[in-house]
KEKE-3310 file (N, C-alpha, C; in steps of 0.2 Angstrom, whole numbers, plus 5000, padded with zeros to 4 digits):
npx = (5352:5339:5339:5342:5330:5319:5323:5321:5309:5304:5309:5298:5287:5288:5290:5277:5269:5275:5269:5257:5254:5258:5249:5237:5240:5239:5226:5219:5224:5219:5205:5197:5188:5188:5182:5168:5166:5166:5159:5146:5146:5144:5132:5122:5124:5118:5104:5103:5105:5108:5113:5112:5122:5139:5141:5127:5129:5138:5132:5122:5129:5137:5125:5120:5133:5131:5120:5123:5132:5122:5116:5125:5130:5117:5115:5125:5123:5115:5103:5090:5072:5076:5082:5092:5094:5105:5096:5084:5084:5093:5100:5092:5089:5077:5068:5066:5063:5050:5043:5040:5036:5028:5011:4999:4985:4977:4965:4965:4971:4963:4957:4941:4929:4929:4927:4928:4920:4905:4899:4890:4902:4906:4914:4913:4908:4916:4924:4932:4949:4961:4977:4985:4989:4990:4983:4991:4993:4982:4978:4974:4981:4990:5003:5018:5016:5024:5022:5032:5039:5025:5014:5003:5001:4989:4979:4987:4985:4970:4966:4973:4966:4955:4956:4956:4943:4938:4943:4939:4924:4921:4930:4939:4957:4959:4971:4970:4966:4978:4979:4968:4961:4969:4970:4954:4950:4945:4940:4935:4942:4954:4968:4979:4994:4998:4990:4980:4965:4961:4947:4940:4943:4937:4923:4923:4925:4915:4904:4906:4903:4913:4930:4942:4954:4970:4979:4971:4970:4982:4995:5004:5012:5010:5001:4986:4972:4958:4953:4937:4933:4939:4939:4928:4925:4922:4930:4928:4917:4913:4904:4904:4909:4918:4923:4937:4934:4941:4960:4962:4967:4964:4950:4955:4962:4951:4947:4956:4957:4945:4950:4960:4964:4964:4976:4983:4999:5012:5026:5037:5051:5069:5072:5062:5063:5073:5069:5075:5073:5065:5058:5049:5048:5049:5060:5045:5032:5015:5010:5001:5007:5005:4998:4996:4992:4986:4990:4990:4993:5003:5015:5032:5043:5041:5038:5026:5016:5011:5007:5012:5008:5017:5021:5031:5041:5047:5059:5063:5061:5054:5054:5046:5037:5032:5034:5027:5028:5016:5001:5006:5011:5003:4987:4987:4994:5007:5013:5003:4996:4984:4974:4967:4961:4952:4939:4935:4917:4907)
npy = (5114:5113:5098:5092:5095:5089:5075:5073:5075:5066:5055:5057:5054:5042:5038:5040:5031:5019:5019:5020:5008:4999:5001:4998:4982:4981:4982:4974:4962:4963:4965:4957:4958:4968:4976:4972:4978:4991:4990:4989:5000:5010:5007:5009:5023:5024:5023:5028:5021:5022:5018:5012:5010:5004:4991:4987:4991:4984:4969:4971:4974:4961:4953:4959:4953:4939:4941:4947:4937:4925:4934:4933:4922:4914:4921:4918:4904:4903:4896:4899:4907:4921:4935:4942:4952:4969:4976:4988:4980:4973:4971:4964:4951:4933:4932:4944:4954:4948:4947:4961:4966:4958:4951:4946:4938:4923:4911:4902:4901:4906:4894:4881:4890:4900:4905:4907:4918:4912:4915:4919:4919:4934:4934:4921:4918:4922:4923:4926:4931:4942:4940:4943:4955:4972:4983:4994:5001:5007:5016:5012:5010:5015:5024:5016:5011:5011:5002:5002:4999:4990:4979:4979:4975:4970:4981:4988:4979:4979:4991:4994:4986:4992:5005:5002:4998:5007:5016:5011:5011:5024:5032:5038:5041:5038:5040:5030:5031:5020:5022:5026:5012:5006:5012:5012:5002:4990:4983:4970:4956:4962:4970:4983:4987:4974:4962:4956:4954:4956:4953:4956:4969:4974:4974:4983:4994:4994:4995:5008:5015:5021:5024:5038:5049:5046:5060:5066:5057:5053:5040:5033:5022:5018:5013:5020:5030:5031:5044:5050:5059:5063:5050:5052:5060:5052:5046:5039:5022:5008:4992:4979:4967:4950:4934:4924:4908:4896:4889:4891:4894:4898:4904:4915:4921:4925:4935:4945:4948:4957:4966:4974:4962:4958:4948:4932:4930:4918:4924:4922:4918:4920:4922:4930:4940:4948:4949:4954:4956:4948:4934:4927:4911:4905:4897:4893:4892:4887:4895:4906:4922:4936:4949:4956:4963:4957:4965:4962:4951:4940:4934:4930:4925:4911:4910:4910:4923:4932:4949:4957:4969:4977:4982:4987:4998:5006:5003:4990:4974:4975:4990:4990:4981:4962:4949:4935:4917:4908:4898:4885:4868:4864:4865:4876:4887:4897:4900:4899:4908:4906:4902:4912:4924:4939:4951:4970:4976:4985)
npz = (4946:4942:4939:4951:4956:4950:4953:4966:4966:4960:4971:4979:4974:4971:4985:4989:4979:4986:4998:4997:4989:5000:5009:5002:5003:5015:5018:5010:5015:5030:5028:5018:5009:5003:4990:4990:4999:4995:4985:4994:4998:4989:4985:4996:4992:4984:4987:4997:5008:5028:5042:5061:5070:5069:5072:5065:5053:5048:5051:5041:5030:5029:5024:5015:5007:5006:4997:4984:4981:4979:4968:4959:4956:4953:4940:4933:4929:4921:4920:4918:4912:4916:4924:4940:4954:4959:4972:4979:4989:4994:5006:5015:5025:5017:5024:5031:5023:5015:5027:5029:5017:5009:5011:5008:5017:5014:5009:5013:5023:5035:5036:5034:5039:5031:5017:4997:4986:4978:4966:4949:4937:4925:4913:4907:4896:4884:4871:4859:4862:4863:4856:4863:4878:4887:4897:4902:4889:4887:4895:4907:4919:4931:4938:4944:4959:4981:4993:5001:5020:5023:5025:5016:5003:4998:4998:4989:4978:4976:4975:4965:4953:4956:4952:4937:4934:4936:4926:4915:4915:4919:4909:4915:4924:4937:4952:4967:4984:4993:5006:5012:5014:5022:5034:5037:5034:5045:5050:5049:5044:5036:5040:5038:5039:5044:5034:5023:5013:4995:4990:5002:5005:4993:4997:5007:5001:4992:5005:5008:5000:4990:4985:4991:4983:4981:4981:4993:5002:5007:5004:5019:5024:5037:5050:5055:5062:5055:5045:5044:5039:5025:5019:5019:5007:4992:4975:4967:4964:4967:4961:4969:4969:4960:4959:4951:4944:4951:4950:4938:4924:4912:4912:4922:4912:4901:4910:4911:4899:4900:4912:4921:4936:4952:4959:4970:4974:4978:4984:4991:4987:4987:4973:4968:4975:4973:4956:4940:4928:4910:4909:4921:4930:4939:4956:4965:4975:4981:4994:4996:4999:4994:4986:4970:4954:4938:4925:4909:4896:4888:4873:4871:4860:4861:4875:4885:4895:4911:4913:4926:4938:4952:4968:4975:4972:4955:4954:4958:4949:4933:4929:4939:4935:4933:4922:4923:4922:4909:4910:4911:4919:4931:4938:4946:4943:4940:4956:4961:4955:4948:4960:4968:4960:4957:4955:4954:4952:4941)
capx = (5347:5333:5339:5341:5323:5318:5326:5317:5301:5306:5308:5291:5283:5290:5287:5268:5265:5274:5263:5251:5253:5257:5240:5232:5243:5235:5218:5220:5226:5213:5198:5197:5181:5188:5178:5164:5164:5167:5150:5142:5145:5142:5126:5121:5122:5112:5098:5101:5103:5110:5113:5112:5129:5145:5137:5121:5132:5142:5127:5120:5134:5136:5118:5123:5138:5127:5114:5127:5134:5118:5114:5130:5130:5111:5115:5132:5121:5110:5097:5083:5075:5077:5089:5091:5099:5104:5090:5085:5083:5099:5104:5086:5085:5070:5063:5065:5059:5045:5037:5039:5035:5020:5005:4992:4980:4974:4958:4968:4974:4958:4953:4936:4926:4932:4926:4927:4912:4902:4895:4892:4907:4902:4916:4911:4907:4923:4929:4937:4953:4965:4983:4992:4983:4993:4981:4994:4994:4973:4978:4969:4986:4992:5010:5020:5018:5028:5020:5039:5040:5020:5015:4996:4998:4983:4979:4990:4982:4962:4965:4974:4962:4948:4956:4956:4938:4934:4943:4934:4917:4921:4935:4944:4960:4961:4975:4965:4971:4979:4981:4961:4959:4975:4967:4949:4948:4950:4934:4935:4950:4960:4970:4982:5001:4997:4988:4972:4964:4958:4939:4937:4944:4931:4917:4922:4923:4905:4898:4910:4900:4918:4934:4944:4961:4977:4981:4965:4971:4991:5001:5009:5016:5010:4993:4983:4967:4954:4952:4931:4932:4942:4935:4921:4924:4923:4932:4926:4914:4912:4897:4901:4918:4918:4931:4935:4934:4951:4964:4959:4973:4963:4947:4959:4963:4945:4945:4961:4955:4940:4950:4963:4961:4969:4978:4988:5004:5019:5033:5044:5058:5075:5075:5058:5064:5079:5071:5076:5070:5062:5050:5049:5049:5051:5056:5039:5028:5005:5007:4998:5007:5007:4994:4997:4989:4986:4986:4990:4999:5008:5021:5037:5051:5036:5035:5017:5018:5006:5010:5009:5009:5021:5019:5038:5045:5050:5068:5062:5058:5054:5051:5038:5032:5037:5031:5025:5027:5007:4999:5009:5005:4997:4983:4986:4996:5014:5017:4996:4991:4976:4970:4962:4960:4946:4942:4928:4912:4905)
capy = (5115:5107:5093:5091:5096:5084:5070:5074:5074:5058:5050:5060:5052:5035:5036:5040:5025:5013:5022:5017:5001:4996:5001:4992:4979:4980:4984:4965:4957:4965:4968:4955:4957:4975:4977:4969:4984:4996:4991:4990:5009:5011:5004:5013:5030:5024:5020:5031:5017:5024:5010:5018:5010:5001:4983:4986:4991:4974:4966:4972:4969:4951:4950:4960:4950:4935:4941:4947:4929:4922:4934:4932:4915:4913:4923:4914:4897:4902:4892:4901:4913:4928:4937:4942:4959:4971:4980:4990:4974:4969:4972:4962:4942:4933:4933:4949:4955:4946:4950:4970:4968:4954:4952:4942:4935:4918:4911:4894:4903:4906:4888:4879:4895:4906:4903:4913:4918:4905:4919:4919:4922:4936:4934:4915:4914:4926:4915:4929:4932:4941:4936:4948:4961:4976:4989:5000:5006:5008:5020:5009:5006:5021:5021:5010:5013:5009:5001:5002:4992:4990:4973:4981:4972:4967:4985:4990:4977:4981:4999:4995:4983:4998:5010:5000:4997:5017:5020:5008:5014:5031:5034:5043:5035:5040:5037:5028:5031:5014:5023:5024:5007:5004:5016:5012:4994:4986:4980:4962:4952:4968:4972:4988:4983:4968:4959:4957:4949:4960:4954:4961:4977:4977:4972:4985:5000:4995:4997:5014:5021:5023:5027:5043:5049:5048:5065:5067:5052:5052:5035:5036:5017:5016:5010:5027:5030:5031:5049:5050:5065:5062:5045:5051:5063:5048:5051:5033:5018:5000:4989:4972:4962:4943:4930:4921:4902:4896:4884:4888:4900:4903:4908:4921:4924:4928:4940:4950:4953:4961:4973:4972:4958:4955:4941:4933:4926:4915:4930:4923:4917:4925:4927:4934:4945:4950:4950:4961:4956:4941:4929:4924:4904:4899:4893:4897:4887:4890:4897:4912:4928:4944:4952:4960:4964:4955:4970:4959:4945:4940:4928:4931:4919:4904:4910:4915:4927:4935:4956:4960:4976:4974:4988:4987:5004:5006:5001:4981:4968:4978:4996:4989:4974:4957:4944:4928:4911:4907:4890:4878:4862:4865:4870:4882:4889:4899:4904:4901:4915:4908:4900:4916:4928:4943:4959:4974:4978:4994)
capz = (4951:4939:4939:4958:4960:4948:4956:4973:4963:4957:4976:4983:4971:4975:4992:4991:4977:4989:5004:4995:4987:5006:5012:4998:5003:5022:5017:5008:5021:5038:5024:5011:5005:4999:4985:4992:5005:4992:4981:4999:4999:4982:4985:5001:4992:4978:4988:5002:5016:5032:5047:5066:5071:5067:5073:5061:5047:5047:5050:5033:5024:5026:5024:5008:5002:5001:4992:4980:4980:4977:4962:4953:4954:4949:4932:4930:4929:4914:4918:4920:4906:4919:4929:4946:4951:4963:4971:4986:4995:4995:5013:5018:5023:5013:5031:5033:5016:5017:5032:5029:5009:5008:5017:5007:5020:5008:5011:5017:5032:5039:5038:5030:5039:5027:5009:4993:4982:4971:4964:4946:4934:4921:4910:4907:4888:4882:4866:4857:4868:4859:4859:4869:4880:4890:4899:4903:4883:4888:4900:4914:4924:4937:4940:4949:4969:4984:4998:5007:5023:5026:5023:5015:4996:4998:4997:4982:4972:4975:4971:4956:4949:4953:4946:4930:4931:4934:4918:4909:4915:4917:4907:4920:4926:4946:4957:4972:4990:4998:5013:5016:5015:5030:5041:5040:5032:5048:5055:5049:5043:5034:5047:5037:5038:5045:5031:5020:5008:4992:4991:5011:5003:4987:5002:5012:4996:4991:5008:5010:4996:4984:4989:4990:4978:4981:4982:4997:5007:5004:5007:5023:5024:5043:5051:5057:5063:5053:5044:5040:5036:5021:5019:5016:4999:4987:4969:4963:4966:4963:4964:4973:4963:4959:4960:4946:4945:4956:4948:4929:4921:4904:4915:4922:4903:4900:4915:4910:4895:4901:4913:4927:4940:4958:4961:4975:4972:4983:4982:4994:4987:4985:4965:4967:4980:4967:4951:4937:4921:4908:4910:4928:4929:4948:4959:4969:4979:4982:4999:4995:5002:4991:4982:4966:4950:4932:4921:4904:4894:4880:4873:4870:4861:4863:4881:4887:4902:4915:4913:4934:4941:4957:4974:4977:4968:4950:4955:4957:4942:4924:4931:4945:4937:4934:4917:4925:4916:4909:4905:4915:4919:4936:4939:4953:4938:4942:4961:4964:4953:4947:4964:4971:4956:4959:4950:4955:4946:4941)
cpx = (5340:5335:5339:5335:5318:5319:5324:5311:5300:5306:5304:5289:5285:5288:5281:5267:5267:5270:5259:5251:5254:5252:5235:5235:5238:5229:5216:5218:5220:5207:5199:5194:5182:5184:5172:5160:5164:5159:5143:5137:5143:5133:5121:5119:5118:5106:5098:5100:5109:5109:5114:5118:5133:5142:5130:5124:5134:5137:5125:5125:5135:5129:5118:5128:5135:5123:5118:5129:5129:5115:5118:5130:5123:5115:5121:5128:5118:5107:5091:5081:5073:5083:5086:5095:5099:5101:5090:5086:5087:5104:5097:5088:5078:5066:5060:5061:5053:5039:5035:5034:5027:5016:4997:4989:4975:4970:4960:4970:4968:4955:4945:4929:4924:4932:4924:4920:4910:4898:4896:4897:4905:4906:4917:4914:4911:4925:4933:4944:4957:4973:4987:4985:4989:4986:4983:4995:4987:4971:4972:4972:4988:4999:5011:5018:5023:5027:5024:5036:5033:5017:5005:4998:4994:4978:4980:4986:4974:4962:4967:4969:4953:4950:4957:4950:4934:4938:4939:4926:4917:4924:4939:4950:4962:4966:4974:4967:4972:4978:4970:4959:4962:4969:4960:4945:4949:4944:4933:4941:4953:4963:4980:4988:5002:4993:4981:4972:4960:4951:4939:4937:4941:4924:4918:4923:4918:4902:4901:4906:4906:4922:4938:4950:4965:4979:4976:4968:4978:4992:5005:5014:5017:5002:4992:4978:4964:4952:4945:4930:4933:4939:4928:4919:4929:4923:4929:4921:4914:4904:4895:4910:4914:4924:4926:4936:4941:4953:4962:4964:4968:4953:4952:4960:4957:4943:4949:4960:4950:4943:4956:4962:4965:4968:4985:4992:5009:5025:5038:5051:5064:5074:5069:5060:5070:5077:5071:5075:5068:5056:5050:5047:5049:5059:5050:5036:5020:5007:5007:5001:5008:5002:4995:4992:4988:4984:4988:4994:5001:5013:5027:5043:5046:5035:5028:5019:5011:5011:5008:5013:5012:5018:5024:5044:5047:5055:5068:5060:5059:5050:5045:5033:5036:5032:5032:5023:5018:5007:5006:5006:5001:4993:4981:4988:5004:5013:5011:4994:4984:4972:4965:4961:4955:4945:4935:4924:4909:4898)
cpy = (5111:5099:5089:5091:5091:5077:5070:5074:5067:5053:5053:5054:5044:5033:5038:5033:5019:5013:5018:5009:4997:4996:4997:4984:4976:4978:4976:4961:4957:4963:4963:4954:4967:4978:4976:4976:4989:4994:4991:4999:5011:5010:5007:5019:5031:5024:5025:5028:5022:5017:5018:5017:5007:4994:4982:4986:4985:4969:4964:4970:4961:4949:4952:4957:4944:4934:4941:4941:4928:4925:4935:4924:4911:4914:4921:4907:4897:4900:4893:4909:4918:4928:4939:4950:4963:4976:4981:4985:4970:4968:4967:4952:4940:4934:4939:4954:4954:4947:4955:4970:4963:4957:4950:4939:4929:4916:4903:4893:4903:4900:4886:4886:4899:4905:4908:4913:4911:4910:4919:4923:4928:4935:4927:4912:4918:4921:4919:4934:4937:4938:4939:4953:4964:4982:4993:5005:5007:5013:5019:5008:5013:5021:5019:5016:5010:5006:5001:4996:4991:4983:4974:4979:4971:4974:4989:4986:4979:4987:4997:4993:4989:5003:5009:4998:5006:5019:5017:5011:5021:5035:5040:5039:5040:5038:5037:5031:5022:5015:5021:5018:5004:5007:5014:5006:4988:4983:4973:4958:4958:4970:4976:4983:4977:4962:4959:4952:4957:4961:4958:4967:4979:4977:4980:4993:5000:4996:5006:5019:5021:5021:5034:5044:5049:5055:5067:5064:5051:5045:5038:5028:5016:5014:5017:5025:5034:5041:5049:5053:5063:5057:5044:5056:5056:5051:5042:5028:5013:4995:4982:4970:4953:4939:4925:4914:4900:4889:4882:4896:4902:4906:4915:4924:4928:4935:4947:4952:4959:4969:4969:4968:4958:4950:4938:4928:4922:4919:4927:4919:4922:4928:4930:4940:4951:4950:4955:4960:4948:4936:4924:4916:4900:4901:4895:4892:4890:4891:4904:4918:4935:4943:4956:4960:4963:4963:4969:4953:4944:4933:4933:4924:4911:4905:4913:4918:4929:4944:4957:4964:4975:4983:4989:4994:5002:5004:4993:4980:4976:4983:4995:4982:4970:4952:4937:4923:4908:4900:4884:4873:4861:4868:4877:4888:4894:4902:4904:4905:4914:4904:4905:4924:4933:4950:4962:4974:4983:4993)
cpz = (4949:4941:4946:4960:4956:4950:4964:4972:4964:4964:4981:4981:4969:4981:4992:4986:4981:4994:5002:4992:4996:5011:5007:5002:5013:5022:5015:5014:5028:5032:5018:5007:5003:4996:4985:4996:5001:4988:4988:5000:4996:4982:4990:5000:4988:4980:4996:5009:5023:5040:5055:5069:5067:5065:5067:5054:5044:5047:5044:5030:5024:5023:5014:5004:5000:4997:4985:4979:4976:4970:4957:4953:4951:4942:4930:4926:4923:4915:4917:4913:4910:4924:4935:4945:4956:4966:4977:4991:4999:5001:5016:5016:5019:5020:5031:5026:5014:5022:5034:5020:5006:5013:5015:5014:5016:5012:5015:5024:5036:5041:5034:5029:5033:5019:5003:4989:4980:4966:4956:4941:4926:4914:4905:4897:4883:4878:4862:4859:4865:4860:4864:4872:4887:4891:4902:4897:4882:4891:4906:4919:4927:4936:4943:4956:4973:4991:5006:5013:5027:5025:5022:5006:4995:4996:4991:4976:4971:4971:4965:4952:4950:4949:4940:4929:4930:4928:4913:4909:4916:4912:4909:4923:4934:4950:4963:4978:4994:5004:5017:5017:5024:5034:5041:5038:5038:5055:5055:5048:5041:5043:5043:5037:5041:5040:5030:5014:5002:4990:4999:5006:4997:4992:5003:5007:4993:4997:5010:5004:4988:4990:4985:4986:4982:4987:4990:5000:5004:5007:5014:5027:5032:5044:5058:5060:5057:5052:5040:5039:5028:5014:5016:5009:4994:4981:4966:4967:4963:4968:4968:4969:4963:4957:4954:4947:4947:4951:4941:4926:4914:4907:4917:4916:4903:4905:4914:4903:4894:4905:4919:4932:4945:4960:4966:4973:4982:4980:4987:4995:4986:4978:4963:4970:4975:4958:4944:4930:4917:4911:4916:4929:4935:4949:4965:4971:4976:4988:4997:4999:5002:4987:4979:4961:4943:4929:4913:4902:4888:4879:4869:4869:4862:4870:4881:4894:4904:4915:4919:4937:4950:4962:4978:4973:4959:4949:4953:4951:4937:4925:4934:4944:4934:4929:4920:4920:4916:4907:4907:4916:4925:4936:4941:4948:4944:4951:4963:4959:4949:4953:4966:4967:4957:4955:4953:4954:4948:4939)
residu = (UNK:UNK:UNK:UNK:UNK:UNK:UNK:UNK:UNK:UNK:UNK:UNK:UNK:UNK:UNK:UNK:UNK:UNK:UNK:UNK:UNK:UNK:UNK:UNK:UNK:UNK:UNK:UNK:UNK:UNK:UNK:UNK:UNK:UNK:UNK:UNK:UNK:UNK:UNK:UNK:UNK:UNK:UNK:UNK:UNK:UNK:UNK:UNK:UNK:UNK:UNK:UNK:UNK:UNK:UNK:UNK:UNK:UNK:UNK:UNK:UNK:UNK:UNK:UNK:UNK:UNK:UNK:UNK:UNK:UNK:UNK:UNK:UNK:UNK:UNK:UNK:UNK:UNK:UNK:UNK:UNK:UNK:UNK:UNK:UNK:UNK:UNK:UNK:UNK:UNK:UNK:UNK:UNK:UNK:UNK:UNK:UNK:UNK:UNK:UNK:UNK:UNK:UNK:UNK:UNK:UNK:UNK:UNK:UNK:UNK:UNK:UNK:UNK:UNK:UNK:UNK:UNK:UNK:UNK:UNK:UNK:UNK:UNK:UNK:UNK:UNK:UNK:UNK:UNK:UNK:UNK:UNK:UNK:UNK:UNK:UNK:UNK:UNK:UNK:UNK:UNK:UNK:UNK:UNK:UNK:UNK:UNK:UNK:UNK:UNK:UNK:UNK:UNK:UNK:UNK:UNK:UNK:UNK:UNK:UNK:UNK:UNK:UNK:UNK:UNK:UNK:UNK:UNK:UNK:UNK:UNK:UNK:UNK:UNK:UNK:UNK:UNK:UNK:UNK:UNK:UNK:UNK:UNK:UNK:UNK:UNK:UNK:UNK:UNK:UNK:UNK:UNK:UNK:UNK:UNK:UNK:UNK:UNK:UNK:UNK:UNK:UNK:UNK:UNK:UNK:UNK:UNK:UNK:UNK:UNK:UNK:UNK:UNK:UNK:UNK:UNK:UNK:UNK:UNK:UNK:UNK:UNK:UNK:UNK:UNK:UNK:UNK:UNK:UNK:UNK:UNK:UNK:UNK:UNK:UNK:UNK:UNK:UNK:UNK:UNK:UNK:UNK:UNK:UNK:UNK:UNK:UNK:UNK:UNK:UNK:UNK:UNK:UNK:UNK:UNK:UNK:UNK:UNK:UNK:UNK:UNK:UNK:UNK:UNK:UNK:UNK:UNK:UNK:UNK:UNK:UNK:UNK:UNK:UNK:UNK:UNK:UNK:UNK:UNK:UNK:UNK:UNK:UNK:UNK:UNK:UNK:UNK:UNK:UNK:UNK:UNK:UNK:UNK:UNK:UNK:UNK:UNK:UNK:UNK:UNK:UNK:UNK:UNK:UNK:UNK:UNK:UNK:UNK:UNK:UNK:UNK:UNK:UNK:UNK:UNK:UNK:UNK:UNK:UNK:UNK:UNK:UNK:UNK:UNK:UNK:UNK:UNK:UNK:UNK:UNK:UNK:UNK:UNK:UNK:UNK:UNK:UNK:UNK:UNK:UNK:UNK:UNK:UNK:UNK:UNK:UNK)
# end
């Protein structure tokens, strides 16, 4: 009788592995990007993506299998001293990634009108640099933020670079509100998730008196109305900013050693879009269209780098920021970053 019942066991348990080996067998043959579908899912729960139908799902994916392509075959190539890697964005075109995640408004766009300071530089006669300089171990850096799909970088980087001059001058480290600049920045060119430039947004915090905390003025990653109540209990101040001499990378030196500085970069390639650690190298252009924040630099390995504070979550680049190759042979220096450099004063 055992033995019987063993031997039924025995063709159960055959007929479910063929079952199955002939739905893998299906699954192949309909679905051959299987695995493909599977880190799709994989990926989905990791970041909490949700699509509203079938058709948007499939969308995504393809948009997601070439991203994937594109960053396995990057880091297959070696070429470059960084990687790529996969990150919330991985369902987003550069298009479309782009035009939710930037939003520098550069001074080029405007046309001849539109000219930055000439104001003098104070940082000018600075000869003792040192060699490396991180103001996140100064306690002058906030933590990462997340601007999500509002296109106010312009935004994220002002405040950083204030909140690093109110530690210096006060030695208090504040975590600013972005949101108040969106909603009530918006009388001359800032124009909230549409675009800005980070001088308007120091202009427009010295005629405001300060601005308000964080916690007083919450992020809300949309364009509001103007809350002047709020707006109006300032937790810090600044006295004016100045732009540092354009298209001179060891001026910028001289400026990031003094204190945090905002600086606008060309972010819109793919392997900026994806990148996930090392010394950022290109490919990148000078159209100026994201604003982020020099908060120190350093060499590593013979490389020199720019240490920048990103406004895309903790998840992208090196926990929120990203080491930018320094001392190039352009002048414009890596991605633009020293074309329209600027920092607040207190």
């Amino acid at each position: 009788m055992a033995k019987i019942l063993e031997n039924k066991l025995c063709v159960v348990a055959f007929l479910v592995l063929a079952l199955w080996a002939s739905n893998a067998l299906c699954r192949s043959l309909i679905q051959p990007d299987a695995t493909m579908h599977e880190r799709h899912e994989t990926w989905m729960t990791k970041y909490g993506r949700t699509y509203k139908d079938g058709a948007e799902k499939e969308k995504r994916f393809q948009i997601f299998k070439e991203n994937v392509e594109f960053i396995e075959s990057f880091n297959k190539a070696g070429t470059k001293a960084y990687k790529v890697g996969i990150n919330a964005f991985a369902d987003l075109t550069n298009d479309e990634f782009k035009s939710s995640r930037n939003g520098y408004r550069s001074y080029a766009s405007y046309g001849p009108l539109m000219m930055r300071s000439s104001s003098s530089f104070r940082y000018e006669n600075v000869t003792a640099a040192p060699t490396s300089m991180d103001w996140r171990q100064k306690g002058a850096v906030t933590p990462i933020k997340d601007q999500g799909q509002c296109g106010c970088c312009w935004a994220f980087s002002a405040v950083a670079a204030m909140e690093g001059i109110t530690k210096l001058s006060t030695g208090k480290l504040i975590s600013l509100s972005e949101q108040e600049l969106v909603d009530c920045d918006t009388s001359g060119e800032d124009q909230g998730c549409e675009g800005g430039l980070m001088d308007n947004a120091f202009q427009f915090i010295k005629q405001n008196g300060g601005l308000t905390t964080e916690a007083n003025y919450p992020y809300q990653g949309t364009d509001n109305t103007c809350n002047s109540g709020k707006a109006s209990n300032n937790a810090a101040k600044i006295n004016g900013y100045e732009d540092v001499p354009a298209n001179d990378e060891n001026a910028l030196l001289k400026a990031v050693t003094k204190q945090p500085v905002s600086v606008a970069i060309d972010a819109s390639g793919s392997a900026f879009q994806f990148y996930s650690g090392g010394v950022f190298t290109g490919d990148c252009g000078t159209e100026l269209d994201h604003g982020v924040t020099a908060v120190g630099y350093g060499e590593i390995d013979g490389s020199k780098f720019w240490l920048v504070k990103n406004s895309w979550g903790s998840s992208w680049g090196e926990d929120g920021y990203i080491r930018m190759e320094r001392d190039i042979d352009a002048k414009e220096g890596l991605c633009g970053i020293a074309m329209e450099p600027s920092y607040p004063t207190a």
